[in-house]
C-alpha positions as CSV (number, residue, x, y, z in Angstrom):
1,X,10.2,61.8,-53.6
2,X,11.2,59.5,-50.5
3,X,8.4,61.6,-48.3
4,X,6.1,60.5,-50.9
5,X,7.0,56.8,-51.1
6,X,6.6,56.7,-47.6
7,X,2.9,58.8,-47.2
8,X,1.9,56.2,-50.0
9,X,3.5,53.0,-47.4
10,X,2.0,54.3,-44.7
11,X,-1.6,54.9,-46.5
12,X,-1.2,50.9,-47.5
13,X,-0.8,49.9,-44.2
14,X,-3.5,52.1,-42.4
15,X,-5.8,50.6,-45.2
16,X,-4.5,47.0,-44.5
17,X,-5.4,48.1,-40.6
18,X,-8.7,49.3,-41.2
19,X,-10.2,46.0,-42.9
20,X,-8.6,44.4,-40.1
21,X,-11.2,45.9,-37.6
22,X,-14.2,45.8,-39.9
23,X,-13.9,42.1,-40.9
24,X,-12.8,42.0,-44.5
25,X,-13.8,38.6,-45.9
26,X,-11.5,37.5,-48.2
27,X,-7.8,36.4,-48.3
28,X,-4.7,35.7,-50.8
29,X,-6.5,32.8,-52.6
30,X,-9.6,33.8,-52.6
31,X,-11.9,34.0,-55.9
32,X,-14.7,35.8,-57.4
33,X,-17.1,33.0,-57.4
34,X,-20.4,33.4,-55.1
35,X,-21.0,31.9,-51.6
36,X,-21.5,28.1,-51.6
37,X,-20.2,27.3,-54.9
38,X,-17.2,25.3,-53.6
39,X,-14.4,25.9,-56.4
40,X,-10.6,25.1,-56.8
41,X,-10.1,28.7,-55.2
42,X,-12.7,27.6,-52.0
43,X,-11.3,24.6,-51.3
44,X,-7.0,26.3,-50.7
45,X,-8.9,29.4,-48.9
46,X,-11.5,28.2,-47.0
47,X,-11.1,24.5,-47.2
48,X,-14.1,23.4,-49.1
49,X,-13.7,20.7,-51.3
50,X,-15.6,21.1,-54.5
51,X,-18.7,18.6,-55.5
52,X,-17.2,18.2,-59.1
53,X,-14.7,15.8,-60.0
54,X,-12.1,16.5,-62.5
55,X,-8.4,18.5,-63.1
56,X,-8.8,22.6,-62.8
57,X,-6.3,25.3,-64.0
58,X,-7.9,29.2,-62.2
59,X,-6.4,32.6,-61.8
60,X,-7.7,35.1,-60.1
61,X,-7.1,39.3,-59.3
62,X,-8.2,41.2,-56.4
63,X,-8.0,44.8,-56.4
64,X,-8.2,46.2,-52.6
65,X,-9.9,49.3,-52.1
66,X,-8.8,50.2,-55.7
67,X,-5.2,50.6,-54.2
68,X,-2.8,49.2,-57.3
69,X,0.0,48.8,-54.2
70,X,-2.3,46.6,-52.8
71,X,-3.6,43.6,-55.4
72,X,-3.4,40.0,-55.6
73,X,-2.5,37.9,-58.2
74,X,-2.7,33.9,-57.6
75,X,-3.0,30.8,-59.6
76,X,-4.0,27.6,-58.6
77,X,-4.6,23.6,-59.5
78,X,-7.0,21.2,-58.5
79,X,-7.2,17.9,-59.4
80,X,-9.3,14.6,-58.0
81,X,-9.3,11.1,-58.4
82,X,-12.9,9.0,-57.2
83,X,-14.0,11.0,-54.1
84,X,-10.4,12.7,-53.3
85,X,-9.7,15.9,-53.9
86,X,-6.6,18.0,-53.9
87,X,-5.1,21.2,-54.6
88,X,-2.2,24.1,-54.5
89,X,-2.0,27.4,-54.7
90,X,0.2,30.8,-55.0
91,X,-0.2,34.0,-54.6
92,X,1.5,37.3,-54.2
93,X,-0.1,40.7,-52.6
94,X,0.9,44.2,-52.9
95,X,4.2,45.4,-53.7
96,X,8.0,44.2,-52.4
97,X,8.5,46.6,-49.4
98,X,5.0,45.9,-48.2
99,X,3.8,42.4,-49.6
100,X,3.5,38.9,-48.7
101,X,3.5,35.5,-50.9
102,X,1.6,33.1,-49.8
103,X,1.5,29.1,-50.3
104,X,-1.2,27.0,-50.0
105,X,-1.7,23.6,-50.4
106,X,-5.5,21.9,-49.5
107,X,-6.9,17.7,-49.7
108,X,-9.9,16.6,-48.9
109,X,-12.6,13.8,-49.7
110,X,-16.3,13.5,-50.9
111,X,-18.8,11.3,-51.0
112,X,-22.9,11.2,-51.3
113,X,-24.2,14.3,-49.6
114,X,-20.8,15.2,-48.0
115,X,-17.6,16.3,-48.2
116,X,-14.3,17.5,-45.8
117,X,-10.9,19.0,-46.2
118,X,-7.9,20.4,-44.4
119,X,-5.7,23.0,-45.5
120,X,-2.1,24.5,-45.1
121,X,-0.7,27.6,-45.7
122,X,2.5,29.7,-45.6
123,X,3.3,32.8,-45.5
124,X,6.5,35.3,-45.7
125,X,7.1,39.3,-46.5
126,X,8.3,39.8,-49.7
127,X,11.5,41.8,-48.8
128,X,13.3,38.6,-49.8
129,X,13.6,36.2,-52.7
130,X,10.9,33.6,-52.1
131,X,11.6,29.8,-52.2
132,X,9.9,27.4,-50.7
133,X,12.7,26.6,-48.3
134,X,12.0,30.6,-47.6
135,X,8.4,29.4,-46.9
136,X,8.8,27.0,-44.7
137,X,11.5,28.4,-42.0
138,X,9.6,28.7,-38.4
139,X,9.5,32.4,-38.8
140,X,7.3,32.1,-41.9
141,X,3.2,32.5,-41.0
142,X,1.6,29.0,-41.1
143,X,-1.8,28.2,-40.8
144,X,-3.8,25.3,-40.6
145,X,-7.6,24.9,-41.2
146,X,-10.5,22.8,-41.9
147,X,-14.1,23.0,-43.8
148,X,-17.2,20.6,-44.3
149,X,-19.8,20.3,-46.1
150,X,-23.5,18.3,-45.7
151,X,-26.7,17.6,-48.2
152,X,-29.5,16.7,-46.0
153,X,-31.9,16.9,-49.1
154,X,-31.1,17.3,-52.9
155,X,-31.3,21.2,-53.1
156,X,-29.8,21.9,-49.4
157,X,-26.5,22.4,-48.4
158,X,-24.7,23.3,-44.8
159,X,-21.2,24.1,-44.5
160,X,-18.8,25.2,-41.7
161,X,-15.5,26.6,-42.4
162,X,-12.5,27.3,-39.7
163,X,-9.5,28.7,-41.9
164,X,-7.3,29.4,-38.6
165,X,-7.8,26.2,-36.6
166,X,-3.7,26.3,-35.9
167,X,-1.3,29.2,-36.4
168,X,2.4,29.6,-36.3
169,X,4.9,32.6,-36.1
170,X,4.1,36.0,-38.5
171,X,1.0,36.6,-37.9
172,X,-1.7,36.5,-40.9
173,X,-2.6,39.6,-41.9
174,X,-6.8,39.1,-41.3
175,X,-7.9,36.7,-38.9
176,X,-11.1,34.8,-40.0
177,X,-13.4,33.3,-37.6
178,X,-15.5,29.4,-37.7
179,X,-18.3,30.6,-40.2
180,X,-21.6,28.8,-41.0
181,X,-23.4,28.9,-44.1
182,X,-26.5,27.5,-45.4
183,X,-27.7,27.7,-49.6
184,X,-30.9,26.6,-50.9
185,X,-31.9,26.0,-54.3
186,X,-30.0,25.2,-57.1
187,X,-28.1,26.9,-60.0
188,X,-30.6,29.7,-58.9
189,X,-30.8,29.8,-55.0
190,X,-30.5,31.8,-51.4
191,X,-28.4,31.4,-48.9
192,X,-27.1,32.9,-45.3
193,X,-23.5,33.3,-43.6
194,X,-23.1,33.1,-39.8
195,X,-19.2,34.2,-38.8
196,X,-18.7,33.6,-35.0
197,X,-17.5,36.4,-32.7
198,X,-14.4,37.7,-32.2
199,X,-12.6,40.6,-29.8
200,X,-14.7,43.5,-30.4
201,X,-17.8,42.4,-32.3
202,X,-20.6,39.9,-32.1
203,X,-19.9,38.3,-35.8
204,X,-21.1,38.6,-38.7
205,X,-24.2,37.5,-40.9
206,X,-24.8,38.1,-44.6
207,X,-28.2,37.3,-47.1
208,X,-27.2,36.7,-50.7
209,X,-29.4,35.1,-54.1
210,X,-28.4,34.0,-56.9
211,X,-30.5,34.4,-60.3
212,X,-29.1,31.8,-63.0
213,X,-30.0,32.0,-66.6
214,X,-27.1,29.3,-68.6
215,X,-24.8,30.4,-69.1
216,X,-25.2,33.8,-67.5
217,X,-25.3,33.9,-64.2
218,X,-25.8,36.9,-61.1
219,X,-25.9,37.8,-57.5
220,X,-25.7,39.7,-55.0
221,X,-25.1,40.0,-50.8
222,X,-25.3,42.1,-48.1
223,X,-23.6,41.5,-44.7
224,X,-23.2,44.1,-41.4
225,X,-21.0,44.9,-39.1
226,X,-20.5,47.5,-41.3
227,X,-23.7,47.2,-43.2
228,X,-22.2,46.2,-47.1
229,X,-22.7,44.9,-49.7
230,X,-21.3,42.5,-53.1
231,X,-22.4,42.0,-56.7
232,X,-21.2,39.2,-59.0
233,X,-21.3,37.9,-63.0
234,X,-20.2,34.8,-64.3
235,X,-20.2,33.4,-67.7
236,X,-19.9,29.6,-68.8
237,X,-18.2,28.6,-72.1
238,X,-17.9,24.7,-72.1
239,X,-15.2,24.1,-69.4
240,X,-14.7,27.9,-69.5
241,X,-15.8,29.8,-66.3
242,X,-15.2,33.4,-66.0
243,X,-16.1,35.6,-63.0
244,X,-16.3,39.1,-61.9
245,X,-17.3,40.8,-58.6
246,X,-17.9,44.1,-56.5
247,X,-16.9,44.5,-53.0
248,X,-18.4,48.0,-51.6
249,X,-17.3,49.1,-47.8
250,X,-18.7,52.1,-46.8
251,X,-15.4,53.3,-45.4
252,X,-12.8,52.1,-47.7
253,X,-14.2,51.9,-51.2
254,X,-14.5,49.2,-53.7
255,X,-12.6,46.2,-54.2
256,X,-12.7,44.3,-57.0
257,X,-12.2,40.5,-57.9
258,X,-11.8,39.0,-61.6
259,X,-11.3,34.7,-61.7
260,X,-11.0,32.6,-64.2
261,X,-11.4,28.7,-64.2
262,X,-11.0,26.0,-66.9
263,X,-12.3,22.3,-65.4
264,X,-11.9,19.1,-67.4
265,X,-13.8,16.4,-66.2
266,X,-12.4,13.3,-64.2
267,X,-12.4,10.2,-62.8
């Protein structure tokens, strides 16, 4: 039984390897809403502050590669007050022996046609009891990023996102490039990704559309390097959002994302 435990480790971490070298998007706080809308998940993962005023309450799961060793559960608040905007976030991945948890906290502002944000976050193996004194020891991964976001013209919006400006001690287990985005349109729209190069590949680009129907919504993208692709549904129930979406590789399988989001408005 302990050969087996350890064939099913070390099948976890060749996984984790691979979607290292192919450029897995996504990260421990990380929703299943599509590209460009800028919610309380977007704003601790990429640093995005979201266009909406008001307090949020989301949780989110992300099964990698259909791997149950290997999901992520995290929950997060958002809140705002005028054009500030704030929020923190948890989350834990995979199992003890192999895990992480991972702390975020994210503030930013907005105002007509713009908006900014920095964000922090920590991170420690989960072969220990987790605190957040645990968190915040010099051996713990930290991380510190930034994100913007511009409306040249109602219907238009450019964004650039650099999660890893700063990092610190354990290394995080992806490292994520400056990306560019530009979205078009409105509740139904287009957009295109730009992530900058990195050691051993010249980026990464992605199409996606969104087709929006209240208070159904879909879409769907398709990046390279590999060529892949992602499918998404949300629903709307008053201050109810719920979300669903499909991550294919063609190497590692499907991974699958579930969020849900309840907004009040604010101030």
């Amino acid at each position: 039984m302990g050969h087996v435990t350890r064939a099913c480790r070390f099948a976890v971490l060749f996984v984790l390897g691979c979607a290292h070298a192919h450029g897995t998007r996504a990260q421990d706080l990380a929703g299943a809403a599509p590209v460009g809308a800028f919610d309380t998940f977007e704003l601790l993962e990429r640093a995005l502050p979201a266009t909406a005023a008001g307090f949020s309450v989301a949780a989110s799961s992300t099964r990698w590669w259909g791997l149950g060793d290997l999901e992520t559960r995290s929950l997060a608040l958002g809140g705002s007050w005028r054009g500030a905007r704030g929020a923190l976030g948890l989350s834990q991945t995979g199992v003890p022996d192999l895990g992480w948890t991972t702390l975020a906290l994210a503030a930013g502002a907005v105002a007509p046609g713009a908006g900014a944000a920095l964000h922090v976050v920590t991170r420690r193996d989960r072969d220990a009891p987790w605190s957040v004194r645990y968190a915040l020891e010099r051996e713990a991964g930290l991380e510190i990023g930034a994100g913007a976001w511009l409306e040249p013209s109602p219907g238009l919006r450019a964004w650039a996102s650099a999660p890893q400006l700063w990092v610190r001690g354990e290394p995080p287990p992806l490292v994520r490039q400056l990306e560019l985005g530009l979205r078009a349109g409105g509740e139904t729209a287009v957009w295109c990704t730009l992530r900058a190069p990195r050691a051993g590949d010249d980026g990464e680009r992605a199409l996606g559309v969104i087709l929006s129907l209240a208070p159904l919504a879909a879409w769907a993208e398709v990046r390279d390097a590999p060529m892949r692709g992602s499918a998404g549904l949300s629903a709307r129930a008053g201050p109810l959002a719920i979300r669903t979406r499909v991550d294919s590789h063609p190497a590692l399988g499907e991974t699958l994302r579930f969020s849900v989001e309840w907004r009040a408005g604010g101030v």
